[in-house]
C-alpha positions in Angstrom: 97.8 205.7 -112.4 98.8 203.8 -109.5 101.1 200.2 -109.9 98.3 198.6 -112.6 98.2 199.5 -116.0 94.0 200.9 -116.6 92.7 201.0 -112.7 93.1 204.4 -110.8 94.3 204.1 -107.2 91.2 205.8 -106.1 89.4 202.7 -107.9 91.6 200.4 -106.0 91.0 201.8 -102.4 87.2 201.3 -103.2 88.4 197.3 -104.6 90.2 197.0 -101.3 87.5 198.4 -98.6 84.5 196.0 -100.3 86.8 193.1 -100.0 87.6 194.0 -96.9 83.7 194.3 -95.8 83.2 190.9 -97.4 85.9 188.4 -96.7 88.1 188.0 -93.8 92.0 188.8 -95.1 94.9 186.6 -94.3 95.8 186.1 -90.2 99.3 186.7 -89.6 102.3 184.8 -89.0 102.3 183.1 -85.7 104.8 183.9 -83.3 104.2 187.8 -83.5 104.9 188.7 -79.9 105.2 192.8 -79.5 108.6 193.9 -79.8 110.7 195.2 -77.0 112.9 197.4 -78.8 112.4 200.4 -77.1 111.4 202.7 -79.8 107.8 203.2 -78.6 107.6 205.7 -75.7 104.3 205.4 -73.6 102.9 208.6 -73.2 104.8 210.6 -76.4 102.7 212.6 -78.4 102.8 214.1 -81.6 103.6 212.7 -85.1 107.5 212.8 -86.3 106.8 212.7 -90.0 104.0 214.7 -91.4 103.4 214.0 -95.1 101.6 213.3 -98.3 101.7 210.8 -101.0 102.7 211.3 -104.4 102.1 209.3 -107.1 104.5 209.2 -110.1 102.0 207.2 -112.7 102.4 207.6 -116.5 99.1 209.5 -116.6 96.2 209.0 -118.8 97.1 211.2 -121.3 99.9 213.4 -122.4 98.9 216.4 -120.6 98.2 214.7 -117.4 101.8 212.3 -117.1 104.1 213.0 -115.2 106.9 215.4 -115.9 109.7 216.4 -114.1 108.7 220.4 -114.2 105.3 219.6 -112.2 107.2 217.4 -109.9 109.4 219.9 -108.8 106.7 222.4 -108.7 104.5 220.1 -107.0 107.4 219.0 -104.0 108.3 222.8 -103.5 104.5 223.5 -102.8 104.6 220.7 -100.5 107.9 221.4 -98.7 107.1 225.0 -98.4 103.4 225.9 -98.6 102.2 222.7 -97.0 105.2 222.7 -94.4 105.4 219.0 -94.7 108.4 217.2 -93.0 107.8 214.3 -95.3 106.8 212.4 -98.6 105.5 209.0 -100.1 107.0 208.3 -103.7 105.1 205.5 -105.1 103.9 203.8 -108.3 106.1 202.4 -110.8 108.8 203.0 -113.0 112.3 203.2 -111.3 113.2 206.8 -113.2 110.1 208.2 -112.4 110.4 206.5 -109.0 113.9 207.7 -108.3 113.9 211.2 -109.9 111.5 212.3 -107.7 112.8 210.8 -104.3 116.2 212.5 -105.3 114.4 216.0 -105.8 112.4 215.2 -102.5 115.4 214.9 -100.9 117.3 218.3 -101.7 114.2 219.9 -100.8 115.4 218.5 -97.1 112.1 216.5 -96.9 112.3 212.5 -95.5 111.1 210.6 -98.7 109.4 207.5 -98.3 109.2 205.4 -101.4 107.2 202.9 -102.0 107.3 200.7 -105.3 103.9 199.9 -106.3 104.1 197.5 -109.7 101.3 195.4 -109.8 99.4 192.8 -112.5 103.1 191.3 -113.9 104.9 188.2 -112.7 106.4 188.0 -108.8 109.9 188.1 -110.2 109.8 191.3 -112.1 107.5 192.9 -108.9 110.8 192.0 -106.7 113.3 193.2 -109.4 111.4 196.5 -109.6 111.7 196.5 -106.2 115.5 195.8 -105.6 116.4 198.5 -108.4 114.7 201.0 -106.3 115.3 200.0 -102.9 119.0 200.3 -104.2 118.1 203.8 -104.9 117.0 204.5 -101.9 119.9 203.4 -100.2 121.9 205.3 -101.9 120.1 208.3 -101.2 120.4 207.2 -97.3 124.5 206.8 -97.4 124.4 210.0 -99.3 122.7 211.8 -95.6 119.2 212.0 -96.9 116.2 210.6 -94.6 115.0 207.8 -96.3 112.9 205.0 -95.6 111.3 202.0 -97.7 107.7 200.2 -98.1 107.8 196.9 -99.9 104.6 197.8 -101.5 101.2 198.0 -100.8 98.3 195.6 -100.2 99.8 192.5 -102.2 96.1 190.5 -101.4 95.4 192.8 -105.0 98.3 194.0 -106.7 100.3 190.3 -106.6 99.5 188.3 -109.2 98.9 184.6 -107.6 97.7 185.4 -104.4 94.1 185.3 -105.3 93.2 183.5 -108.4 92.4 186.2 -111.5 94.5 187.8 -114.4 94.0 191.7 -113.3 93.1 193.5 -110.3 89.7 193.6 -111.0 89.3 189.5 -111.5 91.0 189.0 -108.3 88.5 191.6 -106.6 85.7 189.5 -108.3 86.8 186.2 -107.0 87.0 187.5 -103.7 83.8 189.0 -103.5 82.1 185.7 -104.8 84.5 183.8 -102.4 86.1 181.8 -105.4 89.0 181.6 -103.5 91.0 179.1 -100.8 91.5 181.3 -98.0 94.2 179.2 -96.6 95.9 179.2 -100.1 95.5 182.5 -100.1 97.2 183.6 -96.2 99.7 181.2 -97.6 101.1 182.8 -100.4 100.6 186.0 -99.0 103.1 185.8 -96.3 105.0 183.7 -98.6 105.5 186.8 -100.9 105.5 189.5 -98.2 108.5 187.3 -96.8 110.3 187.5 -99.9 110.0 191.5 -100.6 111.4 192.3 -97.3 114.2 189.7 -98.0 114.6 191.5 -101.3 114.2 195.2 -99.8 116.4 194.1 -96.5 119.3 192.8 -99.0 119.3 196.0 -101.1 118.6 198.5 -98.1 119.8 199.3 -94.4 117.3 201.7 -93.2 113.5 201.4 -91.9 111.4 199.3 -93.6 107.9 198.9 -93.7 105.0 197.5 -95.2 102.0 199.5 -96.9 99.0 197.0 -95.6 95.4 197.0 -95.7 93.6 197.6 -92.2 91.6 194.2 -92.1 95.7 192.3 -92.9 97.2 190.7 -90.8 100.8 191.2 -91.4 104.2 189.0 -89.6 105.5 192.5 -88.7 108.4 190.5 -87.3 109.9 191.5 -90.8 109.5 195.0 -90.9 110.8 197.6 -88.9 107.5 199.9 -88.9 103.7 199.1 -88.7 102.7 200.5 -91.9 98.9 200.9 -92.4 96.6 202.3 -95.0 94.1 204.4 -92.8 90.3 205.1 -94.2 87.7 204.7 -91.2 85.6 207.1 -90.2 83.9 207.8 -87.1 81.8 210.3 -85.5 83.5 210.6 -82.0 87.2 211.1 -82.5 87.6 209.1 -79.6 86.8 205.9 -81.2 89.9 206.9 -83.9 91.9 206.1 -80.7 90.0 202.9 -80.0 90.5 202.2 -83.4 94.0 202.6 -83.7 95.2 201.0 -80.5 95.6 197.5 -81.8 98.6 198.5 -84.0 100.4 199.8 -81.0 100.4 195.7 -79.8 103.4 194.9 -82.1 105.6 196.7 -80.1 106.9 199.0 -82.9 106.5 202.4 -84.6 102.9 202.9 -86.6 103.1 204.8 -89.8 99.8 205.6 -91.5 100.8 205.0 -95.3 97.7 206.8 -96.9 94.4 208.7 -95.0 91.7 210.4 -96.7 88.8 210.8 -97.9 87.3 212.1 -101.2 85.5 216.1 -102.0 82.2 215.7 -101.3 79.3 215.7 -98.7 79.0 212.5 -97.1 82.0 211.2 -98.4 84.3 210.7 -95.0 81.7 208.0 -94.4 82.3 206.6 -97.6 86.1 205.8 -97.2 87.6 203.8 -99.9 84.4 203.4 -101.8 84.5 207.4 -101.8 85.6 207.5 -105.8 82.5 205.5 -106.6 80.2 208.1 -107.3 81.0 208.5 -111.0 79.1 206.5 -113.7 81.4 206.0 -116.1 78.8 204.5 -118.9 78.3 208.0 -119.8 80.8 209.6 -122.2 81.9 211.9 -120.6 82.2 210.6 -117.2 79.4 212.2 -114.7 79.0 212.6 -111.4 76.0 210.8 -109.9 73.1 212.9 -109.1 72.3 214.7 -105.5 76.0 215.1 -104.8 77.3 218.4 -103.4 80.8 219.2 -103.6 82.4 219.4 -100.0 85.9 221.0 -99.7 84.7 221.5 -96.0 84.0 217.9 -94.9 86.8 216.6 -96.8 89.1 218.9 -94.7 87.2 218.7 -91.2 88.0 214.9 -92.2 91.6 215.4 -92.1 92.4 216.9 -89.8 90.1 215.0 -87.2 92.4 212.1 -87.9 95.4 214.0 -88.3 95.0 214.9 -84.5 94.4 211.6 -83.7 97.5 210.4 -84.6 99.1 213.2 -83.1 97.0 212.5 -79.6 98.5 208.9 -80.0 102.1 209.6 -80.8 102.3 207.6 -84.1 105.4 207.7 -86.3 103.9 209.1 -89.0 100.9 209.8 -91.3 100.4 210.9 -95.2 97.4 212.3 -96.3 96.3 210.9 -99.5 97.0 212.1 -102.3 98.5 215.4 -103.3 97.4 215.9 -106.8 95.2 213.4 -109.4 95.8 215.3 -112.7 93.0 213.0 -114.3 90.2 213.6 -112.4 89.5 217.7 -113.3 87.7 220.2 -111.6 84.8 221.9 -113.4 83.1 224.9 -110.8 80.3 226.0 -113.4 79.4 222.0 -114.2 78.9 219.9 -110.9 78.1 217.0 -113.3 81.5 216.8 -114.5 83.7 217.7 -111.5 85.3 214.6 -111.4 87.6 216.2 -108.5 84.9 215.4 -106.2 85.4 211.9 -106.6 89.3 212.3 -106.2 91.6 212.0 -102.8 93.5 215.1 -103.8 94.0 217.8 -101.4 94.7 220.4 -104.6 92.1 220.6 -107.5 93.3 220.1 -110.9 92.5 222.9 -113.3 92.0 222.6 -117.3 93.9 225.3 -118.7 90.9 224.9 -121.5 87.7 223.6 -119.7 86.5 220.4 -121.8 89.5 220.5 -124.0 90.9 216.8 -123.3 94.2 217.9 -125.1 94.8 221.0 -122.5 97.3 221.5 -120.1 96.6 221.6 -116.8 97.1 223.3 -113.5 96.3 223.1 -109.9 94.8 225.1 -107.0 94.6 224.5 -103.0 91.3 223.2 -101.8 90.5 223.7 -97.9 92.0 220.3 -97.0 95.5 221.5 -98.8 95.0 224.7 -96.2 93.9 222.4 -93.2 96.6 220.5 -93.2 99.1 223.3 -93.9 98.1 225.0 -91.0 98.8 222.1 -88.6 101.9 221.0 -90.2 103.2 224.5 -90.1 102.3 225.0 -86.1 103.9 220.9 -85.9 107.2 222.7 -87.7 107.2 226.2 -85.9 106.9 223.7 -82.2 
């Protein structure tokens, strides 16, 4: 689970491209002129933080929560058979938050974490916040790379923004344009003001903002561009074309999430790649005519990986190292829910159809993709 209780995060991403294909988000603050700080280099190339996310959610059942065995399991694979350089913590709950940063960190990778508590009042959002942005400065003083998102596409997650109880009202409301949009850029940089008060008060390193690509953000607050990444194209040189407008701020550009979903077609799908599942069927199934697509998920990847390397962008994380709830069934493609899952492993029941099993993972090609670049990125 990602930030809000009962919606998966691969659910959300598909909530947050159709409102982006159907309403125009929030312009920025005015008075965004491009930095002249001197930390973007014309001409550099390659990525300095190479990643994935990692989501700490309480899991939809026992077997599937997270657990501090899997976790350090799961950050030694990525630290040593992924040759990442670098991590996004995110979701909620401070321990869960913090023990994994802290375990991040002694395996000498640069954690990013990113608070993601959604659907509850402003005030406990920012106190969640502020607990674990003290954290992370902790974490910094004690040596360890460390930097800090605010949290991720508030237009959804932020109760008040948009009018409706739950993520999925707000999306509603949206799509049927029951909404001020004036009210609605309003409060959004309202509230986006007040995190990075709240995350600049508790924390001295880089900090960054997880935002949607269609949201304008006052990057005047931040220290880093941050971007949640899901286009697709088929000539990589329109990911550069794509791309260039976040170089206009004047500051580093970190890709907070890219990806795509295990299945043919689905790179073109983007965020609306999870919604090939009908869930009024008990269990689950996968829609019809689908054919599972390790390939294209990885050829996806990596295509965009190189693009941000071609560009010289801060950093990038692939989305998302492991969804425990969506399992992988080989001999029954109508109940593979890891084809509708971001994951770059495929989660394993240790008893196929047993919902009280434990469970394991295994690389898919993406997993091996990405490896292989990240480990020529750490060998140059």
């Amino acid at each position: 689970m990602r930030g809000t209780p009962g919606i998966s995060r691969a659910r959300f991403l598909g909530m947050a491209a159709a409102v982006g294909g159907a309403v125009a988000l929030p312009v920025g603050a005015a008075g965004q002129a491009p930095a002249s700080d001197g930390r973007v280099t014309p001409g550099r190339r390659g990525l300095t933080y190479r990643g994935v996310v990692y989501e700490v959610g309480a899991g939809e059942t026992p077997a599937t929560a997270w657990n501090v065995r899997d976790m350090r399991a799961d950050l030694r694979a990525i630290s040593r058979d992924l040759h990442a350089n670098s991590v996004k913590v995110t979701g909620d709950g401070v321990e869960r938050l913090t023990a994994t940063a802290a375990e991040a960190a002694e395996r000498g990778l640069n954690v990013w974490l990113e608070p993601a508590l959604g659907d509850v009042p402003e005030r406990e959002i920012l106190d969640h916040l502020a607990e674990t942005g003290r954290y992370a400065e902790r974490l910094r003083r004690q040596g360890a790379g460390v930097h800090l998102s605010v949290g991720c596409e508030f237009v959804l997650y932020v109760p008040g923004i948009v009018p409706g109880a739950n993520v999925q009202e707000r999306v509603e409301n949206l799509l049927k344009g029951d909404f001020d949009p004036v009210l609605m850029a309003r409060r959004l940089h309202r509230f986006t003001a007040k995190a990075a008060r709240v995350g600049r008060s508790v924390f001295h390193g880089r900090l960054t903002y997880s935002a949607a690509q269609d949201e304008d953000v006052d990057w005047g607050l931040f220290d880093l561009v941050g971007i949640d990444y899901y286009s697709y194209f088929r000539r990589p040189s329109d990911y550069l074309r794509d791309l260039a407008p976040f170089r206009r701020f004047g500051k580093p550009v970190a890709v907070m999430e890219f990806g795509c979903c295990t299945f043919e077609g689905a790179p073109e799908r983007g965020g609306m790649g999870w919604d090939v599942v009908d869930y009024s069927k008990e269990p689950p199934e996968i829609k019809a005519g689908l054919v599972r697509g390790e390939r294209a998920q990885a050829a996806y990847l990596t295509d965009v990986l190189a693009a941000f390397e071609a560009m010289g962008l801060y950093s990038a994380m692939a989305y998302t190292f492991v969804t425990r709830d969506a399992p992988h069934h080989p001999q029954d493609p109508r109940h593979d829910l890891d084809m509708a899952s971001y994951s770059i492993v495929k989660t394993i029941e240790d008893r196929p159809g047993d919902p009280a099993s434990g469970v394991h993972w295994a690389p898919k090609e993406a997993f091996q993709a990405l490896a292989r670049q990240y480990g020529r990125a750490r060998r140059g």
